[in-house]
Each structure stands twice: as C-alpha cells, then as structure tokens.
C-alpha positions, -999 to +999 in steps of 0.1 A: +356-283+387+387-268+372+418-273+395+424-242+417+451-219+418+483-237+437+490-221+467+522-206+479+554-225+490+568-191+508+546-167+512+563-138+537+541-108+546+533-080+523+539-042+535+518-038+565+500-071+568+517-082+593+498-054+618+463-068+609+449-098+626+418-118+625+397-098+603+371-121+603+365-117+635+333-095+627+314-127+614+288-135+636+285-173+633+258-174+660+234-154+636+213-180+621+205-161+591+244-146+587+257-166+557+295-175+567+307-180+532+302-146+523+316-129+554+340-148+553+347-135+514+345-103+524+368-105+552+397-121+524+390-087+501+390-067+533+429-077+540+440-060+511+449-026+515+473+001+507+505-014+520+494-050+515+485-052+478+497-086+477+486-113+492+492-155+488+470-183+505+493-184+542+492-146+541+451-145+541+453-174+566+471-157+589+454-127+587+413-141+590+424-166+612+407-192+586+423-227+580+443-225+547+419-254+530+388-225+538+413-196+522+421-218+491+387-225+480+374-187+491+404-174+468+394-199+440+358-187+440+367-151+441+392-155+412+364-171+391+343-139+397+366-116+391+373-103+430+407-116+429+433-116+399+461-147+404+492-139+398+510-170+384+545-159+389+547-150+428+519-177+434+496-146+454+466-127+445+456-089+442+420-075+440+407-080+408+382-055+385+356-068+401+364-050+434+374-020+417+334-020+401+320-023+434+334+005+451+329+029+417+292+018+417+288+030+455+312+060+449+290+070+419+260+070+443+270+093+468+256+130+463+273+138+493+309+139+473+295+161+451+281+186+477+313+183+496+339+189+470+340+223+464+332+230+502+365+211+506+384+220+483+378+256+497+389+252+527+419+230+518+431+261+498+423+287+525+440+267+552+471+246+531+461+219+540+444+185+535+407+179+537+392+146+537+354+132+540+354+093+555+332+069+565+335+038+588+334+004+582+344-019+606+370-004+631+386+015+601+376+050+583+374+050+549+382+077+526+354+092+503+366+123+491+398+143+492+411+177+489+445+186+483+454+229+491+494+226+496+515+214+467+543+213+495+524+192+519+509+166+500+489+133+523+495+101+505+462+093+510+437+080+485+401+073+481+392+042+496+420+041+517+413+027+555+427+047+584+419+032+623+397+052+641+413+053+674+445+076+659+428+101+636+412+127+638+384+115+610+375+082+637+375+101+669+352+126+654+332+092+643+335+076+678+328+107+697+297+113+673+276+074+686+249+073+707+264+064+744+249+022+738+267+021+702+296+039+716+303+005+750+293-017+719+322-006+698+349-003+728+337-037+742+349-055+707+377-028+700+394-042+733+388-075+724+415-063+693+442-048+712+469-061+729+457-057+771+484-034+777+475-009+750+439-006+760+440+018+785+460+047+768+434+043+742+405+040+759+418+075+777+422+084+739+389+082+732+374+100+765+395+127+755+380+130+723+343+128+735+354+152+761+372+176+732+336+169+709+317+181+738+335+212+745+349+225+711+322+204+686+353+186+668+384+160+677+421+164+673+449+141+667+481+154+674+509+134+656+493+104+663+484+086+634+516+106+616+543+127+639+546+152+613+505+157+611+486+173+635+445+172+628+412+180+634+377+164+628+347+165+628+315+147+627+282+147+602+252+130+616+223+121+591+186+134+600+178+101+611+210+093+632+211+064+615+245+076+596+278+090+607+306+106+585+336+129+589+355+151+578+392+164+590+417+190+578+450+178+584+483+200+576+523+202+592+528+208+623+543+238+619+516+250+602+489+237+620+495+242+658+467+232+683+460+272+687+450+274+650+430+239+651+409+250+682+402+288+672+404+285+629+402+256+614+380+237+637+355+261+631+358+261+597+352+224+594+322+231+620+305+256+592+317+231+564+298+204+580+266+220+584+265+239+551+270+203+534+241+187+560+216+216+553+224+217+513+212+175+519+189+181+542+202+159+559+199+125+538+230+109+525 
C-alpha cells in the first residue's frame, strides 16, 4: 500500500470547528448490520462545512471523537477515492470532487427544486426578503434551494449549507412538524449534545415552536440564529409522512417585525407550501 498522507505537526482549528463535537456520535455500533467504517467516513466528510473548509488529521480527531490512527487511515482511503483532496503544503485536507458529485447527483434528482423555485422566488421579491427550502440531516437543516428578493439584504447562505435546527426558523418548522414518538426520540439524543445548562432554554425553545405551529401553522426565530434576522418557517410533509422539509422567509429586522411574520408572510409561506405539495402530489 502506498504510504499515506503525513499527518499534521500543528493543526489549530479551522473557522467554526471548534463548536462541533463528536459527530460520530450518530453511529450506532450496537447495530449488527451498521457497517462502522462507513459511518464513520461519513461522519469525517460531515465535519467540513462552511466555516471549517480545512481540516488536518488532530482537527477530525477532535471533532468525531475517533483515535487519530482511525482518522489517518479514513482520510487515506477517502483521498484515494476522491472524497478528500490533500493539501501538501498546510499538511490538511478539503473535500474533494468526489463530494461535490454526490450532492449534484441528489440535487439533480429533486423535482421539488424545480416546483419550488419560482414559487420562491416570488415571494422573495414580493416580500424583500430571503426564501429558502431545507431539509434535515442529522441535527442540522440543510439548504436545497434559495431565493434571493433584496439586493440590500443579501443571506450568506448557500446550497448545501447546514444550519442547527434548534435556532432557525427552517428546524423548528422541522421539529414542530414529527410525529410526537420521533419528536422525544430527537430531544432525548439532542440533550445528550448540549451542554446541561443550555438544555432547558432550548427545550422551552422548541415547546414554543410546537405551540407557535399549532396555533399560527408556521415557526419563528427571532434573532436567534442571527440578531439582525428575524424569520419564519414552515413545514412540508410528504403524502406518506414519511418526509419532512421546510421552507423559511427570512429578512431585517426592521423590515420583518413579528406583526408582519404572523399576519403576511407566514401566510404566504403557508400558501407556498401547499401550492408546491398539491403541484407534487405530494411525493418528493
């Protein structure tokens, strides 16, 4: 086998890589037909995000949790396939063409974008605002589609960006959208996450936002995730139940008060929604 990458002699956190943790703590190693090595290859490709484009051998450690010995040989493997590009002069890694063709492939599949769009795009113009449409994965949203109606105000979001559910508007339309068994599942191993003494202003977070769903049909976040962004979302259930996505409409906050969120644009993205579920019949 040809000698492996060398790994970092210093390899100090990129951007925001320091606020993620233990990744791999999805794997479920008590699954006798889970195959480790692949969750756990996932979980290195899963570390690198917007803000932490970056990444060398102690970084990925210390963000799975994996021993570094595990991390070298994932990162070795994934290199040869074309997950991971090594860069030779900083000794770290960023995600190679290979991970780029993935998430084309699935984007590509998605007839959902292409029902959305204009729907979006719509109301992003009518309202100045941003709209997005996102999907979870893990205890993240990630962005499908976005839709840009104020040259002024201007999200620096992209697609496939991640966003936690807990401070948007996209993932507490999500949350607020599972069955009440799915709903314990996901708070039971979200708390496992979270520091103890942040766990029970966001689990009153997330009753407020079932509560807001249940009276309004759409969630709002309020300078959460951003001080300067006030939000509100809401859910799309498949025909089956078996799928959830969301879409938001985000905009300043001196522009979008929570008057105009409760009595226009929630609304709005109410009708959106539904014109976008009944035009797929509700299969996507």
């Amino acid at each position: 086998m040809p000698k492996a990458p060398p790994r970092p002699k210093r390899a100090p956190m990129a951007g925001s890589a320091r606020q993620t943790s233990h990744v791999v703590s999805e794997i479920d190693d008590a699954d006798p037909d889970f195959v480790s090595a692949v969750g756990r290859s996932f979980a290195i490709l899963r570390c690198f995000r917007q803000h932490a484009k970056v990444l060398g051998n102690k970084d990925l450690s210390l963000l799975t949790g994996l021993p570094k010995s595990t991390i070298a040989r994932l990162t070795y493997t994934l290199t040869k396939l074309g997950y991971l590009e090594f860069l030779a002069a900083t000794q770290k890694y960023v995600l190679g063409i290979g991970a780029l063709t993935l998430g084309q492939s699935y984007l590509s599949g998605l007839d959902v974008r292409e029902v959305a769009r204009p729907l979006m795009q719509e109301l992003a113009d009518a309202a100045g605002a941003t709209v997005v449409l996102g999907a979870p994965h893990g205890q993240d949203m990630v962005f499908l589609e976005i839709c840009h109606g104020n040259p002024v105000f201007m999200m620096r979001v992209a697609i496939g960006q991640r966003v936690p559910h807990g401070m948007t508007a996209l993932g507490r339309a999500y949350i607020a959208a599972l069955p009440p068994a799915e709903r314990e599942r996901y708070a039971r191993d979200y708390r496992r996450r979270v520091p103890p003494a942040e766990w029970s202003r966001l689990e009153a977070i997330g009753q407020q936002s079932i509560t807001d769903h249940a009276q309004h049909g759409f969630c709002f976040s309020l300078g959460d995730w951003s001080d300067e962004v006030f939000a509100a979302g809401v859910p799309m259930v498949s025909g089956d139940g078996s799928k959830i996505l969301a879409f938001s409409c985000s905009g300043p906050v001196h522009a979008m008060t929570r008057e105009r969120l409760l009595n226009d644009i929630g609304p709005r993205l109410i009708a959106l929604r539904d014109r976008v579920s009944a035009t797929l019949g509700g299969v996507f």
